[in-house]
C-alpha positions in Angstrom: -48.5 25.0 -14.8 -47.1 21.8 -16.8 -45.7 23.8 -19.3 -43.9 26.0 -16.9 -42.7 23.1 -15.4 -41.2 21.4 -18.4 -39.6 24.3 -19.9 -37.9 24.4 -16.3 -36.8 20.9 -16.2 -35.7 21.6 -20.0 -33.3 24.1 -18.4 -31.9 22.5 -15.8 -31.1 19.5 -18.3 -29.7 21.7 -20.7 -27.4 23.8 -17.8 -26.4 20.1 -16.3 -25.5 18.7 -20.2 -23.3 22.2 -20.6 -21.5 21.5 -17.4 -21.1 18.2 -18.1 -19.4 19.2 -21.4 -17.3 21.8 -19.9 -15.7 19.7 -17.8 -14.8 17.0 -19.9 -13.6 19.7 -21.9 -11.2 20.9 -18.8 -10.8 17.7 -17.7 -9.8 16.6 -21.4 -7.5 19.7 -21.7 -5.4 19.3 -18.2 -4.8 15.1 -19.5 -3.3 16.4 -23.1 -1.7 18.8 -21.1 -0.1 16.4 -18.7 0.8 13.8 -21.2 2.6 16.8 -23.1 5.6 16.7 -20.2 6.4 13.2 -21.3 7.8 14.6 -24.8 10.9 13.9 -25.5 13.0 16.9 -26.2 12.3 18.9 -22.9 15.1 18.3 -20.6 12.5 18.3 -17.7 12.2 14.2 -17.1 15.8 13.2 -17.2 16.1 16.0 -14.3 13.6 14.6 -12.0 15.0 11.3 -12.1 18.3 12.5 -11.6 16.7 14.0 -8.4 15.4 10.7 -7.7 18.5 8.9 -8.1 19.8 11.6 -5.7 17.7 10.8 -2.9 18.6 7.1 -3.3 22.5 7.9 -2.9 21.3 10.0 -0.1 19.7 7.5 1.6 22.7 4.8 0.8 25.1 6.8 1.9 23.2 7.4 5.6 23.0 4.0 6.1 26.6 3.0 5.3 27.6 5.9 7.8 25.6 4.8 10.2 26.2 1.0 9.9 22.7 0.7 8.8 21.4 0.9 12.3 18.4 3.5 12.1 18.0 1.5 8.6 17.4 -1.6 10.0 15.1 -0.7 12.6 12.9 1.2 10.2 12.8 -1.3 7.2 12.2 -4.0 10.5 9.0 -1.9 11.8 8.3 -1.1 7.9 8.1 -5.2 7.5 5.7 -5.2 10.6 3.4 -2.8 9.2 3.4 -3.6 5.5 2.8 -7.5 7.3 -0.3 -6.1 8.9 -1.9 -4.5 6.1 -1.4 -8.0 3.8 -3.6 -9.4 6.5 -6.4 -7.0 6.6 -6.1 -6.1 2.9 -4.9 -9.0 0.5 -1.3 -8.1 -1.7 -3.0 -8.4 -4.7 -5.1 -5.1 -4.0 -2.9 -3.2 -1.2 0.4 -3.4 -3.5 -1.5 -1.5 -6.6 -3.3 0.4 -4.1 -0.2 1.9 -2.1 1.6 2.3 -5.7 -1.0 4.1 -7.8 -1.4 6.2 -4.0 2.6 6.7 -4.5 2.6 7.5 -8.4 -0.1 10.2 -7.2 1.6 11.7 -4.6 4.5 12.4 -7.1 2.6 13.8 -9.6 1.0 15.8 -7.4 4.0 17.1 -5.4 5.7 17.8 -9.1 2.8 19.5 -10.1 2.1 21.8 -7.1 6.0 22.6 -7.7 5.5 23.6 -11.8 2.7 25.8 -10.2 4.8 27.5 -8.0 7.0 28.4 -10.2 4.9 29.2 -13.3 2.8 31.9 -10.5 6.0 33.8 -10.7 7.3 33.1 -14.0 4.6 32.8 -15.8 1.1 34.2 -14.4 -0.8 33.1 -17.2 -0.9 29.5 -15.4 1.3 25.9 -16.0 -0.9 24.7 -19.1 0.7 27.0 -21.1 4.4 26.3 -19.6 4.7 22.8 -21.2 3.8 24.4 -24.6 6.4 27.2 -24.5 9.0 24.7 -23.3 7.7 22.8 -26.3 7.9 25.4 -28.2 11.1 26.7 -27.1 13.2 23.2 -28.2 11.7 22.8 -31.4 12.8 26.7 -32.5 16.2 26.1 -31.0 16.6 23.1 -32.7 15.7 24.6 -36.1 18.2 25.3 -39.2 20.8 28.2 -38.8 19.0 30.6 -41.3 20.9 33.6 -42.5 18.8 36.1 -44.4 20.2 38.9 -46.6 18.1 42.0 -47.6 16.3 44.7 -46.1 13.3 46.9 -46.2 9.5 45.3 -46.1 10.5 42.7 -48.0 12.8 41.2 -45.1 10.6 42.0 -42.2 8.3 40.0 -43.9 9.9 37.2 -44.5 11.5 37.5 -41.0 7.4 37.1 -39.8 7.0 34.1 -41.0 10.8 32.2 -40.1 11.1 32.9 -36.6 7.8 29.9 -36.6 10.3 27.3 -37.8 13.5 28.4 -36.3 15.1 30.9 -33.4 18.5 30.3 -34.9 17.8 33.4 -37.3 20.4 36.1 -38.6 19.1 38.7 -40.8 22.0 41.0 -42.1 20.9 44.1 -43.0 21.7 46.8 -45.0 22.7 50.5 -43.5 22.5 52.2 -46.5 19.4 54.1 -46.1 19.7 58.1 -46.6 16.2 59.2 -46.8 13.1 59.9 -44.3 13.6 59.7 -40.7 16.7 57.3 -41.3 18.3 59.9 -43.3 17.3 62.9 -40.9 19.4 61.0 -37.8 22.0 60.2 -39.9 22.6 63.8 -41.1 21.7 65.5 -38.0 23.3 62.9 -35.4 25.4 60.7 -37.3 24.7 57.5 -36.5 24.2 54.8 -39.0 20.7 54.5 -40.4 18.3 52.3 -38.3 14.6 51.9 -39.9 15.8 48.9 -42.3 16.9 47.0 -38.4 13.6 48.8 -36.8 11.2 46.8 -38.5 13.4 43.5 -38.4 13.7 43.6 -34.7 9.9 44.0 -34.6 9.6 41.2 -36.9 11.0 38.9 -35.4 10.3 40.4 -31.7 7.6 37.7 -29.6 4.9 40.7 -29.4 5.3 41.2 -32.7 2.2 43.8 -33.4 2.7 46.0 -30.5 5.9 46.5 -30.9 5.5 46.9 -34.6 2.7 49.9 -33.7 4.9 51.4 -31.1 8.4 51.2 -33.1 6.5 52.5 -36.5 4.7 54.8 -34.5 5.4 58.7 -36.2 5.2 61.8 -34.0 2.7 64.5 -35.4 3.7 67.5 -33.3 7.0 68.5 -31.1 9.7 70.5 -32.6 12.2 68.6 -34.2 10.1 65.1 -33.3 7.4 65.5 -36.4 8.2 62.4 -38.9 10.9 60.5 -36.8 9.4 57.2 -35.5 9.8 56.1 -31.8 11.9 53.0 -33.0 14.2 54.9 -35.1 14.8 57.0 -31.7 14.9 54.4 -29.6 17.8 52.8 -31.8 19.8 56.3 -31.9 19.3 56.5 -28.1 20.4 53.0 -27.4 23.2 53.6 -29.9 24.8 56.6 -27.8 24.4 54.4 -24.8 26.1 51.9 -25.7 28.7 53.2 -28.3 27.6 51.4 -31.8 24.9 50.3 -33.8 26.2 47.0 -32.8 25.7 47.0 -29.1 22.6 49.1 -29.7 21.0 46.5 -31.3 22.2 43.5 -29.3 20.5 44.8 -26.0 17.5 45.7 -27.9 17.3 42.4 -28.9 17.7 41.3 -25.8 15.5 43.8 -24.6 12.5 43.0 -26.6 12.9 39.5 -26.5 13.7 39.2 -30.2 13.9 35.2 -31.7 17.4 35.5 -33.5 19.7 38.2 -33.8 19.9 41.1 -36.5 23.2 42.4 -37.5 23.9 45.6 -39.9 26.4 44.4 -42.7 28.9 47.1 -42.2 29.2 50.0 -39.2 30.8 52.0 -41.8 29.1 55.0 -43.0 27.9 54.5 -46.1 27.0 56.2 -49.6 24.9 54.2 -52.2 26.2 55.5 -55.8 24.7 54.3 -59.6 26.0 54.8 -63.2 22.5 55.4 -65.5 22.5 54.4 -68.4 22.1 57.7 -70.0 25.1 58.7 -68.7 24.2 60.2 -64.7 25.8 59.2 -61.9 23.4 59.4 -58.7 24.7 59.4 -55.2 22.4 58.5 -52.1 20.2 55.6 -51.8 16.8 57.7 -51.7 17.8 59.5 -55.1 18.9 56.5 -57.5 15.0 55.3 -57.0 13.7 59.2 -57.3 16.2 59.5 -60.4 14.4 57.5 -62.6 16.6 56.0 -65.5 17.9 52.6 -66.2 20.6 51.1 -63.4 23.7 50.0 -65.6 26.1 50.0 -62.4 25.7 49.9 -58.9 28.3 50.9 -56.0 29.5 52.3 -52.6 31.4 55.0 -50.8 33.5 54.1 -49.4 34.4 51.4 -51.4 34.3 47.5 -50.1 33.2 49.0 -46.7 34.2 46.4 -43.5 32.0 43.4 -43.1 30.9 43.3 -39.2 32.6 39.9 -38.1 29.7 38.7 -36.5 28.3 38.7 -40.0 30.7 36.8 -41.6 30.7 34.2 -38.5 27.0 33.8 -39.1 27.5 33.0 -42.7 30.6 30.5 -41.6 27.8 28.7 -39.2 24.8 28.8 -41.7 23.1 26.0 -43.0 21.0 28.0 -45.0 21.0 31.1 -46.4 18.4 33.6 -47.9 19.1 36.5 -50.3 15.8 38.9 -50.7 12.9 39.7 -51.3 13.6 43.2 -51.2 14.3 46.4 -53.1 17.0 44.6 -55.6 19.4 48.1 -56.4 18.6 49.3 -53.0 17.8 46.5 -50.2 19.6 43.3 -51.5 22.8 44.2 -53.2 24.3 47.2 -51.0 24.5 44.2 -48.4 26.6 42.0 -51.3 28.7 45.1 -51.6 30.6 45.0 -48.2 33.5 43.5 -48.1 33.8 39.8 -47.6 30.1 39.1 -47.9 30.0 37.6 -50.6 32.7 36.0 -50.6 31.7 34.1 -47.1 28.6 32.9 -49.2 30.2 31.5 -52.3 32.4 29.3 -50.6 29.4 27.7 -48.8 28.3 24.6 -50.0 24.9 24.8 -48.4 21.2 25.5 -49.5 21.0 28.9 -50.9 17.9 30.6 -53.1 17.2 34.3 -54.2 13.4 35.3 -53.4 12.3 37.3 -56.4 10.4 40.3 -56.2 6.7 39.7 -57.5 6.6 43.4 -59.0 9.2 45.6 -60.5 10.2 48.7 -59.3 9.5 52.1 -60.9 13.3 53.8 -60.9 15.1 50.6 -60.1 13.8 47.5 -62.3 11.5 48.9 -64.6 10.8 46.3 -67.1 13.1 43.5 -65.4 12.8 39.8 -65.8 13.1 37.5 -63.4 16.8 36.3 -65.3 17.7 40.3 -65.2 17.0 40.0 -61.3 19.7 37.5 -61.1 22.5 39.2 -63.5 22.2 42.2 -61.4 22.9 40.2 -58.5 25.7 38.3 -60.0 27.5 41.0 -61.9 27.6 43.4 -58.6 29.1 40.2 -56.5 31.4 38.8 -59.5 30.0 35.5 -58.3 27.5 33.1 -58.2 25.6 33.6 -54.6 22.6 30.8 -55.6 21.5 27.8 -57.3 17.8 28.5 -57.0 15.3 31.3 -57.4 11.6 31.6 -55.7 9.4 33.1 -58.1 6.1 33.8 -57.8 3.5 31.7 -60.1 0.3 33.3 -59.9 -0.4 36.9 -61.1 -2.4 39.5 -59.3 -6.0 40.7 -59.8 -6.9 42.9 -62.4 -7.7 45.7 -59.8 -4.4 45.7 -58.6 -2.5 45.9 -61.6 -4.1 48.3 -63.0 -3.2 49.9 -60.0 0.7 49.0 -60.3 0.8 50.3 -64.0 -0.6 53.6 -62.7 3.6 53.7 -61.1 4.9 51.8 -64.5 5.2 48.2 -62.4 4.5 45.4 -63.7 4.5 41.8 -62.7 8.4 40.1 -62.8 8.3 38.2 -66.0 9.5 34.5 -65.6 11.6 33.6 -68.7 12.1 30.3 -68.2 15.3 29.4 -70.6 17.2 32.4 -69.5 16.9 32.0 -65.9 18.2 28.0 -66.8 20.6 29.7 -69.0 22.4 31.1 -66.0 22.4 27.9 -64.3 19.6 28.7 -61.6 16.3 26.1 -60.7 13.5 27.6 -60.6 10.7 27.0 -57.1 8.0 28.3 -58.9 5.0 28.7 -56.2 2.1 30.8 -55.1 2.9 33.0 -51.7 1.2 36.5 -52.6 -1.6 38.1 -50.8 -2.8 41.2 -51.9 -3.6 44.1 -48.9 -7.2 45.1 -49.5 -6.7 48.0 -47.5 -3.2 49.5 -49.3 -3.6 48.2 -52.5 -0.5 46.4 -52.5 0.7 42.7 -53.1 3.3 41.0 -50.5 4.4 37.7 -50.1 2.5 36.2 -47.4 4.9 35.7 -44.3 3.9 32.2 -43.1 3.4 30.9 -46.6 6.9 32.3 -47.5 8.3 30.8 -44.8 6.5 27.0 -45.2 7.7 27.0 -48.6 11.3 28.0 -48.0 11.2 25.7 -45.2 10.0 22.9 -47.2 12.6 23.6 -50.1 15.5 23.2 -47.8 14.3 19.8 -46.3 13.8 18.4 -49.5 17.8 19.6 -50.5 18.9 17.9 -47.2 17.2 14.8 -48.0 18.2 14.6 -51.7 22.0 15.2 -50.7 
């Protein structure tokens, strides 16, 4: 009987203690919370007292009108009563009391009205409002970023910016001709849209739905078996609205992307290379497949239109990112449109090249980190960068063993080259490698806290 009765008072301690420490929890959480609208940066304070002020002018301007009559009379009967309480309740206590009472009733009434609001903006509740309107400033406050590239390699790094910065252009390339891409753009004639797919779902705010949902392939339907639904969805939007342009501004808008993507060129165009045995490959899907050592690299038409909301971006940048990405096939075709790269080398702004941490069977077999950068600079005729990002660590033995398998191999860093051609090096470790692919990738947010680093410490030293 006195055991039973212990191991219930035990239980009723412990259930009281819990409570106890949820609420202080709660309690603890709503403070923070509250103490999170006097940030400075929110543009919330400055409008509350400006509706404070507002009521005062109110009020000043009724009594002027009125020759202060009513005024009178009610600051006389407000004498009387504030008089009466002094007796009853001493100054010393009633004046705190009716201003804390006062301060409360504010708070309060501004609260109730964040509430209000929030239930119909926002139905996940007012604790989290503060944090997005936090949030919100600090991202539209961030560097104008432009990043050049395009396939996984920019999506990727795309992941990991849009947590330091909405002001975000990624220009990509539209030079795709094979898989679903190339199917729409043979069949329909539109411009190729996977390379903008998965940027607009990297950098979208429900990034890995819509990243299932845009990658998603159909399996069965004639005519619908390998096309993805965001590959669709861009061609639909694109006869909608007239151009890849418009297409993907109001999917931006529609999907509540964090910066804007833009495709270098609406021109339709054809990816050509000069082997060095000799070949000439056209189509973007057929130089990799081909095989033999890239001497030359061009396009068809020939210095294609740059978009001009392209070249603004770059005009407006105050930082600018070329790669990572497929170097023959992702990052150059981008420096090939006319006026690109020119926009960027008369910049005078932080600029770096992410390398590639493994070369490329049938692009840049056997390339070093220094034959990374000639390519670049020999297809643009100019100098684009002062730094390079390369990889520092190697991967496991498991995975490359599984990389020589497809002749790739780890970019070799040779150091006196790379300073040959004038370039710093930001030697660092952002690789993770994908237990369930096999593969290695730069690691979005690590990519991004690096880069992010690399430019404040430029803008300080300047």
């Amino acid at each position: 009987m006195s055991t039973g009765l212990v191991k219930k008072t035990l239980r009723i301690l412990l259930k009281s203690n819990f409570s106890i420490a949820k609420y202080r929890k709660s309690h603890s959480r709503v403070i923070n919370q509250c103490f999170k609208w006097l940030a400075p940066g929110l543009f919330v304070k400055r409008w509350l007292l400006l509706s404070a002020a507002g009521v005062l002018l109110t009020s000043l301007g009724l009594a002027i009108w009125t020759g202060m009559t009513p005024i009178f009379y009610t600051l006389q009967l407000l004498k009387q009563f504030l008089g009466w309480i002094t007796t009853v309740v001493p100054s010393y206590i009633s004046g705190p009391t009716i201003i804390f009472a006062g301060l409360l009733f504010i708070f309060w009434g501004q609260n109730r009205s964040l509430n209000s609001i929030t239930q119909v903006l926002m139905p996940e509740g007012d604790d989290q409002l503060v944090d997005r309107l936090l949030t919100h400033r600090r991202l539209h406050k961030g560097p104008k970023i432009v990043v050049i590239g395009g396939g996984t390699g920019l999506s990727t790094l795309l992941r990991g910016l849009k947590s330091y910065s909405a002001n975000i252009t990624a220009i990509v390339t539209v030079a795709d001709d094979g898989g679903s891409s190339g199917r729409l753009r043979r069949e329909i004639g539109v411009l190729p849209p996977g390379d903008i797919r998965n940027c607009l779902a990297a950098l979208a705010n429900e990034e890995k739905l819509l990243t299932e949902l845009f990658q998603y392939r159909f399996r069965a339907g004639d005519g619908l078996v390998g096309h993805s639904f965001g590959n669709l969805f861009l061609t639909a939007m694109s006869e909608v609205t007239g151009d890849l342009e418009r297409a993907v501004a109001a999917s931006s808008k529609v999907l509540a992307v964090r910066g804007q993507v833009l495709p270098a060129t609406l021109t339709d165009v054809n990816l050509w290379a000069e082997l060095s045995d000799g070949r000439r490959i056209e189509g973007e899907s057929n130089i990799t497949e081909a095989g033999g050592k890239i001497i030359k690299i061009g396009c068809t038409p020939e210095n294609p239109p740059a978009l001009p909301k392209v070249l603004q971006a770059i005009e407006e940048a105050d930082y600018i990112i070329i790669g990572p990405g497929s170097l023959y096939t992702s990052v150059i075709p981008n420096l090939l449109v006319s006026g690109i790269a020119e926009a960027i080398s008369y910049r005078n702004i932080p600029s770096i090249y992410v390398c590639n941490i493994m070369t490329q069977a049938g692009e840049t077999t056997g390339y070093s980190v220094a034959d990374h950068i000639r390519a670049i600079d020999v297809a643009c005729g100019k100098r684009l960068f002062d730094t390079v990002l390369v990889q520092g660590k190697s991967p496991s033995a498991q995975v490359l063993i599984r990389y020589a398998q497809e002749d790739s191999h780890p970019v070799f860093l040779d150091r006196e080259e790379v300073k040959n051609l004038g370039r710093k090096i930001l030697l660092t470790n952002v690789m993770y490698e994908d237990e369930n692919t096999g593969f290695v990738r730069h690691d979005p947010m690590l990519l991004a806290q690096v880069l992010l680093q690399w430019y404040g410490q430029f803008q300080f030293n300047r």
